[in-house]
TIMI-2910 file (N, C-alpha, C, CB; in pm, 1 decimal, decimal comma, always signed):
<rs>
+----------+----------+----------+----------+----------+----------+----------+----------+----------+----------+----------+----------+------+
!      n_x !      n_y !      n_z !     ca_x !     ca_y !     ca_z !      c_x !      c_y !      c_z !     cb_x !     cb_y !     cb_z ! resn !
+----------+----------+----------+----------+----------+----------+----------+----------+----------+----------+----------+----------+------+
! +11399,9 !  -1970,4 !  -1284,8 ! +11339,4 !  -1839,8 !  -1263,5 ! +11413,3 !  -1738,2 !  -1351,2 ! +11344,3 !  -1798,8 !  -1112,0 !  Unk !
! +11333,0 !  -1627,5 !  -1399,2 ! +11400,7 !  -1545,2 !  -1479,7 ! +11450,4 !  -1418,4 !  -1444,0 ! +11335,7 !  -1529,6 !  -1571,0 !  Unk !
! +11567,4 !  -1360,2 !  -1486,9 ! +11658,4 !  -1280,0 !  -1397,4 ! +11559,5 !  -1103,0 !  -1381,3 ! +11848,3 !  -1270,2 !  -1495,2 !  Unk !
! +11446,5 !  -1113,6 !  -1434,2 ! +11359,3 !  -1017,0 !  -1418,7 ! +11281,4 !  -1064,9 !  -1271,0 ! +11264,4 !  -1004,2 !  -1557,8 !  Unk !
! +11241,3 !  -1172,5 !  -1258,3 ! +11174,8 !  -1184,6 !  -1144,5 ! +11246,3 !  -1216,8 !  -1007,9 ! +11086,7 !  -1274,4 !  -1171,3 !  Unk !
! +11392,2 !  -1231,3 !  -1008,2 ! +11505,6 !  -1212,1 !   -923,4 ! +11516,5 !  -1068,1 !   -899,9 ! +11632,6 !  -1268,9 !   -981,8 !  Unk !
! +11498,2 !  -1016,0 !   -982,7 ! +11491,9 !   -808,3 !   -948,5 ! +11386,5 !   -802,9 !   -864,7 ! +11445,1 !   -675,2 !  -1101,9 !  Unk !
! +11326,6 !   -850,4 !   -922,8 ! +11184,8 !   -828,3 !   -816,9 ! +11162,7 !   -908,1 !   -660,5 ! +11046,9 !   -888,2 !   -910,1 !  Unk !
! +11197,5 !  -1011,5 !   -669,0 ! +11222,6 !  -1043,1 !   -533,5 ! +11287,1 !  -1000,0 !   -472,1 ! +11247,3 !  -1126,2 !   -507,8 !  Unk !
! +11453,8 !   -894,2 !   -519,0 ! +11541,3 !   -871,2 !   -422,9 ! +11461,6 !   -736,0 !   -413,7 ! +11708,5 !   -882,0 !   -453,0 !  Unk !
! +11410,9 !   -670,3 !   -504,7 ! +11297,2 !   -533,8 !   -468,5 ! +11219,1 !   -500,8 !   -354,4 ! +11190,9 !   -533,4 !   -549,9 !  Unk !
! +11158,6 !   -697,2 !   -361,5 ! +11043,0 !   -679,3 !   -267,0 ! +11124,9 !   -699,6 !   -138,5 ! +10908,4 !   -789,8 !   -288,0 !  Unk !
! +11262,8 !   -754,4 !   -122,3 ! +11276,8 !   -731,5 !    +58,0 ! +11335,8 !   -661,7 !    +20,0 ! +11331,1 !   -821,3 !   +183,2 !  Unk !
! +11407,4 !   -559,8 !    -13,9 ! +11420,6 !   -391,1 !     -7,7 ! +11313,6 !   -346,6 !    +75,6 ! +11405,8 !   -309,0 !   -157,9 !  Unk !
! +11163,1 !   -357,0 !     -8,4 ! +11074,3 !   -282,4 !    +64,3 ! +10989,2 !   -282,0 !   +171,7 ! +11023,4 !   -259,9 !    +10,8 !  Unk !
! +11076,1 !   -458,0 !   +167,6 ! +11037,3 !   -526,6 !   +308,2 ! +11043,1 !   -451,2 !   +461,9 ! +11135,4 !   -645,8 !   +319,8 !  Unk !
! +11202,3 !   -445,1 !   +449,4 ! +11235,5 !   -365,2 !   +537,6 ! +11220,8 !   -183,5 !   +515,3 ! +11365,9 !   -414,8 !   +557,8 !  Unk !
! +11189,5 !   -147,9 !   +431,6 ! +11162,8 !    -28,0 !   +431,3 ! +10975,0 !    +51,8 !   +449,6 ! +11236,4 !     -6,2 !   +302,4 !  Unk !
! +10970,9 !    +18,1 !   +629,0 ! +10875,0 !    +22,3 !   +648,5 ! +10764,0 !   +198,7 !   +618,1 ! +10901,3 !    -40,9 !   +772,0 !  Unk !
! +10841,1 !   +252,2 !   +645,7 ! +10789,1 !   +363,7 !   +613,7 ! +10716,2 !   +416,1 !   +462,7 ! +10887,4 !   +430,9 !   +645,7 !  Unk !
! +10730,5 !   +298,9 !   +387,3 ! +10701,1 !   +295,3 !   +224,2 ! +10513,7 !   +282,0 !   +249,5 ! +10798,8 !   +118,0 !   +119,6 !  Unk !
! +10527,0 !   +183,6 !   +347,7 ! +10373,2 !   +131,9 !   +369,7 ! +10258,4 !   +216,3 !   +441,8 ! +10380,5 !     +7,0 !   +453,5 !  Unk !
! +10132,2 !   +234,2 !   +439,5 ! +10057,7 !   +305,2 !   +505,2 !  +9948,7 !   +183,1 !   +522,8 ! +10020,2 !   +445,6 !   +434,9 !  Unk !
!  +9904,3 !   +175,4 !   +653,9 !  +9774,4 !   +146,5 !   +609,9 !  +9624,4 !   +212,7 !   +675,8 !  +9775,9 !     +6,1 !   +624,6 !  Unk !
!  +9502,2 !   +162,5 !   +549,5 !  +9380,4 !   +261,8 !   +555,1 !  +9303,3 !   +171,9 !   +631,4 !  +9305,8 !   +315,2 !   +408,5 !  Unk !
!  +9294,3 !    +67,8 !   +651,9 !  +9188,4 !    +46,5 !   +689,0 !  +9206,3 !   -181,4 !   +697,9 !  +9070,4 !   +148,1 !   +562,3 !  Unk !
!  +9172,3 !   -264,0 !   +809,6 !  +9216,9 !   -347,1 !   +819,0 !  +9152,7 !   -450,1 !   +927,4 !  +9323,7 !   -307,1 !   +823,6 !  Unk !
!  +9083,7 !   -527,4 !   +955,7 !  +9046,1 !   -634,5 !  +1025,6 !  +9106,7 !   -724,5 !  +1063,3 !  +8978,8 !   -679,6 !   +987,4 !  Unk !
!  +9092,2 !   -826,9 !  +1147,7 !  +9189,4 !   -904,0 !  +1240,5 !  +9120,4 !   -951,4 !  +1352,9 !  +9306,9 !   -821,1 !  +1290,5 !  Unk !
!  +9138,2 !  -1092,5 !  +1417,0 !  +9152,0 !  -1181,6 !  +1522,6 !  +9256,4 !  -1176,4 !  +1592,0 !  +9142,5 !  -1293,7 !  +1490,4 !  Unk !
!  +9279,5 !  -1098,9 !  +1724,5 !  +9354,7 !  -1129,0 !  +1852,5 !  +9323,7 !  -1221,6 !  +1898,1 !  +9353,0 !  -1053,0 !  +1946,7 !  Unk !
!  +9419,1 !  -1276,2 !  +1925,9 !  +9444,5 !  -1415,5 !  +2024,8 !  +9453,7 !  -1332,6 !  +2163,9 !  +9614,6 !  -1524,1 !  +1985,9 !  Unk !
!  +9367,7 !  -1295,1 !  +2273,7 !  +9434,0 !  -1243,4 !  +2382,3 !  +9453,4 !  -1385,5 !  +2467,0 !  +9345,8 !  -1116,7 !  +2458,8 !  Unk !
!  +9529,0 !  -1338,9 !  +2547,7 !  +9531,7 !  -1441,0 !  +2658,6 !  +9399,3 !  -1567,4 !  +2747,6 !  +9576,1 !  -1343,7 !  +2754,1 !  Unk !
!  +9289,3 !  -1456,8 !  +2693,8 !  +9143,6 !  -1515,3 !  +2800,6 !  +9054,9 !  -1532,4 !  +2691,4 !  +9060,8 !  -1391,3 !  +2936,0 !  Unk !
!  +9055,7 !  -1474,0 !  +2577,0 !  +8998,5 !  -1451,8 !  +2473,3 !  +8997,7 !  -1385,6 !  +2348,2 !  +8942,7 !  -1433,8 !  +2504,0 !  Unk !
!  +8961,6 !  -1437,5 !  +2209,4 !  +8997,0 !  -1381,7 !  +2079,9 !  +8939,7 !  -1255,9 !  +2095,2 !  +8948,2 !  -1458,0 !  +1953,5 !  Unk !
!  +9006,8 !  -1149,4 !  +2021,4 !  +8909,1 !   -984,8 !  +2050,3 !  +8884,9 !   -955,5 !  +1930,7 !  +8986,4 !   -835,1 !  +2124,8 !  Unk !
!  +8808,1 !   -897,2 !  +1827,6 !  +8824,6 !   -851,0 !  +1696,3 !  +8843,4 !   -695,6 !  +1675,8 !  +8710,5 !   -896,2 !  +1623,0 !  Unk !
!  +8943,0 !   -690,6 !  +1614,5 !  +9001,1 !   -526,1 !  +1638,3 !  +9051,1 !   -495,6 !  +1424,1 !  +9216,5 !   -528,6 !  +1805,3 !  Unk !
!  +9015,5 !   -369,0 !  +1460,2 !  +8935,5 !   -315,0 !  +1351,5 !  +9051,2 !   -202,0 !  +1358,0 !  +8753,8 !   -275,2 !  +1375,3 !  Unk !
!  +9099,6 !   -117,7 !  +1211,9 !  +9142,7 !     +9,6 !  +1188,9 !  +9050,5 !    +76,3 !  +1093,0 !  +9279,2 !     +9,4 !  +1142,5 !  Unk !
!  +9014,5 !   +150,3 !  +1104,5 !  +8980,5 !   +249,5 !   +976,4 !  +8920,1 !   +401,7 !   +979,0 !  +8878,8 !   +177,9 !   +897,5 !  Unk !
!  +8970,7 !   +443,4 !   +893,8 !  +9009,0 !   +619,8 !   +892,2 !  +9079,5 !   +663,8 !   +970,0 !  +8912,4 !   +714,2 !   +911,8 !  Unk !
!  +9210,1 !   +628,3 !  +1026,4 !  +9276,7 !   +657,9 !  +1112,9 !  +9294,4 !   +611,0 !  +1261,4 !  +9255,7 !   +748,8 !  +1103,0 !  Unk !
!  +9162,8 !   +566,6 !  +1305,9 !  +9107,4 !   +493,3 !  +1437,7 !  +9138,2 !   +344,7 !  +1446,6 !  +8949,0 !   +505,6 !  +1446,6 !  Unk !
!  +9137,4 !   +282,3 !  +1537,3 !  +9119,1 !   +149,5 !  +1574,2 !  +8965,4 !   +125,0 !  +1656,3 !  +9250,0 !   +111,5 !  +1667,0 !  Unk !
!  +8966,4 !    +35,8 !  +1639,4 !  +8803,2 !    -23,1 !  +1729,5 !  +8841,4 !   -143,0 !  +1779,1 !  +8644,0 !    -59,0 !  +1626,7 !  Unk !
!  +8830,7 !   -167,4 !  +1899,1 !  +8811,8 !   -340,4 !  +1968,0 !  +8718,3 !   -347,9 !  +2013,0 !  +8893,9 !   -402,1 !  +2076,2 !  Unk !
!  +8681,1 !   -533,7 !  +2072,5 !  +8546,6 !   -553,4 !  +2116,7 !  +8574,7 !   -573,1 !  +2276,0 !  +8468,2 !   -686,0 !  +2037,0 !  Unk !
!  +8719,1 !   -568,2 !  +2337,2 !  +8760,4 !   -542,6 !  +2460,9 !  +8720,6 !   -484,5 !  +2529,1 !  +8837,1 !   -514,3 !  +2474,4 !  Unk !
!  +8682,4 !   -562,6 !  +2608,3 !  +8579,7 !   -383,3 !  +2731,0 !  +8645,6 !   -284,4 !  +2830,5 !  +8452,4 !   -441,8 !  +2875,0 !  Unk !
!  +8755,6 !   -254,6 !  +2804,2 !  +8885,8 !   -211,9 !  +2822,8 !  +8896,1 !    -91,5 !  +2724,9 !  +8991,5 !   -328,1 !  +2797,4 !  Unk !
!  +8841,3 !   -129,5 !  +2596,1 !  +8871,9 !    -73,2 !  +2454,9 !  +8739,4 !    +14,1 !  +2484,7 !  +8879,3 !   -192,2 !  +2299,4 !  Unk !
!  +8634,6 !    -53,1 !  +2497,4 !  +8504,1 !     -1,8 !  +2528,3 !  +8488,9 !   +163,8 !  +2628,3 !  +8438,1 !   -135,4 !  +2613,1 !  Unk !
!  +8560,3 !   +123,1 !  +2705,9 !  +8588,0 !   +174,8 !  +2849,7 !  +8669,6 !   +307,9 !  +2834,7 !  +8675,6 !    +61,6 !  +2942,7 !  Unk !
!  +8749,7 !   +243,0 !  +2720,5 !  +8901,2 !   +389,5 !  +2752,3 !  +8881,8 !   +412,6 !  +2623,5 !  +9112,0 !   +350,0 !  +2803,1 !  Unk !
!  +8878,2 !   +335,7 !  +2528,7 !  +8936,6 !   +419,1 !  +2419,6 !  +9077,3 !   +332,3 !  +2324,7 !  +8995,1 !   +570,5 !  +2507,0 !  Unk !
!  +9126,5 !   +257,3 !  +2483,3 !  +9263,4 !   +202,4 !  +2384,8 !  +9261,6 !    +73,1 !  +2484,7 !  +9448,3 !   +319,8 !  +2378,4 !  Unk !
!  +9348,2 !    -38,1 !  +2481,4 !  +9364,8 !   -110,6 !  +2471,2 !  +9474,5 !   -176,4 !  +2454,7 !  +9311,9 !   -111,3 !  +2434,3 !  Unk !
!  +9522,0 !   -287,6 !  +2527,4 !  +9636,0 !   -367,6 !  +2510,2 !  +9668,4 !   -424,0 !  +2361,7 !  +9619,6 !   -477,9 !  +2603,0 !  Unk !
!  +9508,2 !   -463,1 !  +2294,5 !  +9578,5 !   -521,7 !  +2171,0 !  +9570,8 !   -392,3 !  +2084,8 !  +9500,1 !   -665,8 !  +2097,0 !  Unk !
!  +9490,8 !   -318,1 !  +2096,0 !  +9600,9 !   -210,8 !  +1963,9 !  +9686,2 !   -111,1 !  +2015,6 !  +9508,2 !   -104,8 !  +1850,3 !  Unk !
!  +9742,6 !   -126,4 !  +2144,7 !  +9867,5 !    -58,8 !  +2177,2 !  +9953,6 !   -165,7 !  +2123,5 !  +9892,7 !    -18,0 !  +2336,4 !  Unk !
!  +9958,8 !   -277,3 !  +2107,8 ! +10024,8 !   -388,6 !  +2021,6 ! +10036,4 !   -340,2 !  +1874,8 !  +9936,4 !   -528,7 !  +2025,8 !  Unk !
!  +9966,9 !   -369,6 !  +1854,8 !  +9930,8 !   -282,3 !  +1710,7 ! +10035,7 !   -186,7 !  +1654,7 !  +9801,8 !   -184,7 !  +1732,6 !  Unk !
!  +9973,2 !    -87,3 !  +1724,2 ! +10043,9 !    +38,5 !  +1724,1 ! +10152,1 !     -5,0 !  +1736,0 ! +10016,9 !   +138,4 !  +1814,8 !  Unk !
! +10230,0 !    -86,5 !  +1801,0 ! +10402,7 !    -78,8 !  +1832,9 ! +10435,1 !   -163,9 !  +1706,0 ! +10473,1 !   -162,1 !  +2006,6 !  Unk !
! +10364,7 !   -308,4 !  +1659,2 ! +10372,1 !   -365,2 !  +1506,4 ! +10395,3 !   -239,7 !  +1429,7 ! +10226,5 !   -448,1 !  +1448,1 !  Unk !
! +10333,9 !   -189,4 !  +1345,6 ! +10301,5 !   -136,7 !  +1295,0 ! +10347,8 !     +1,4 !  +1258,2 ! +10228,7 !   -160,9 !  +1326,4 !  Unk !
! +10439,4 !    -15,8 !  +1409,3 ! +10514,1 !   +130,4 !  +1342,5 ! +10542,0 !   +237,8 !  +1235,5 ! +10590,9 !   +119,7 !  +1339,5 !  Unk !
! +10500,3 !   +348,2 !  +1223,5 ! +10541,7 !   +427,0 !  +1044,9 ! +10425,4 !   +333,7 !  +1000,9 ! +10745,5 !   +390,5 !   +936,4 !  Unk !
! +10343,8 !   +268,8 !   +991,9 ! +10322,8 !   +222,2 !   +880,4 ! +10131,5 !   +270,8 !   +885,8 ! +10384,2 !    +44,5 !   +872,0 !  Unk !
! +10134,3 !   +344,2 !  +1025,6 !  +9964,1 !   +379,1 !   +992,9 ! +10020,8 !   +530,2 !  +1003,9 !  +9805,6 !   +317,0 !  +1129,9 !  Unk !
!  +9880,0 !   +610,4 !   +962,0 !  +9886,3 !   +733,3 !   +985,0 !  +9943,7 !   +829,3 !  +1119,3 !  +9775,5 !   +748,4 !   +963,0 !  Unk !
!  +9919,0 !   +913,8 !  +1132,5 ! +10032,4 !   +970,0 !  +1248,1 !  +9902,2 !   +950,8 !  +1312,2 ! +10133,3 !  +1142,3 !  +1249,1 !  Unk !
!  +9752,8 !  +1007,5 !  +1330,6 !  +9663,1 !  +1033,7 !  +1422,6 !  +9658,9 !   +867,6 !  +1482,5 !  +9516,2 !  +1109,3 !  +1355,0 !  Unk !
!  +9668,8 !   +756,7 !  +1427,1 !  +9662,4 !   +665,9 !  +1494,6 !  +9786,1 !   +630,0 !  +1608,3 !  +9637,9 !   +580,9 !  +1404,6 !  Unk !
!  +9901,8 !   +643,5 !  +1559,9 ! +10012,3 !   +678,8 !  +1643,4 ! +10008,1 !   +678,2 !  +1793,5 ! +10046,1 !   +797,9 !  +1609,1 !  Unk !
! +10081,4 !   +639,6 !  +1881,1 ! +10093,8 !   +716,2 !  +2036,1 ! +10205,6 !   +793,7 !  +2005,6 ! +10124,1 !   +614,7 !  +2184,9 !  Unk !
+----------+----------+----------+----------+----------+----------+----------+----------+----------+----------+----------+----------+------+
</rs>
């Protein structure tokens, strides 16, 4: 390997852990819940699940998950 792409790997876990570098816009996904897979959705700031929980309230176990993953790394309005 060449000592340019050793910079770059030790770069990329630099920015690994430097979560606050990351944002994200917009993103799809399969929960595994406990009783059943849920499909949960971000975009423009919001989350969407197919949880009827999610339906119901607004929020939800799997993207209060989310949200705690994810820390710094979505916009503030998505945030708790």
């Amino acid at each position: 390997m060449d000592y340019g792409m050793i910079g770059k790997i030790e770069k990329a876990k630099r920015y690994a852990q430097e979560r606050e570098r990351f944002r994200f816009n917009q993103f799809a996904l399969t929960f595994h819940g406990d009783n059943n897979d849920h499909q949960v959705s971000f975009d423009n700031g919001a989350f969407h699940c197919d949880c009827e929980t999610f339906i119901l309230r607004g929020r939800c176990s799997h993207t209060m998950a989310l949200e705690q993953l994810l820390h710094q790394m979505l916009p503030e309005p998505a945030q708790a």
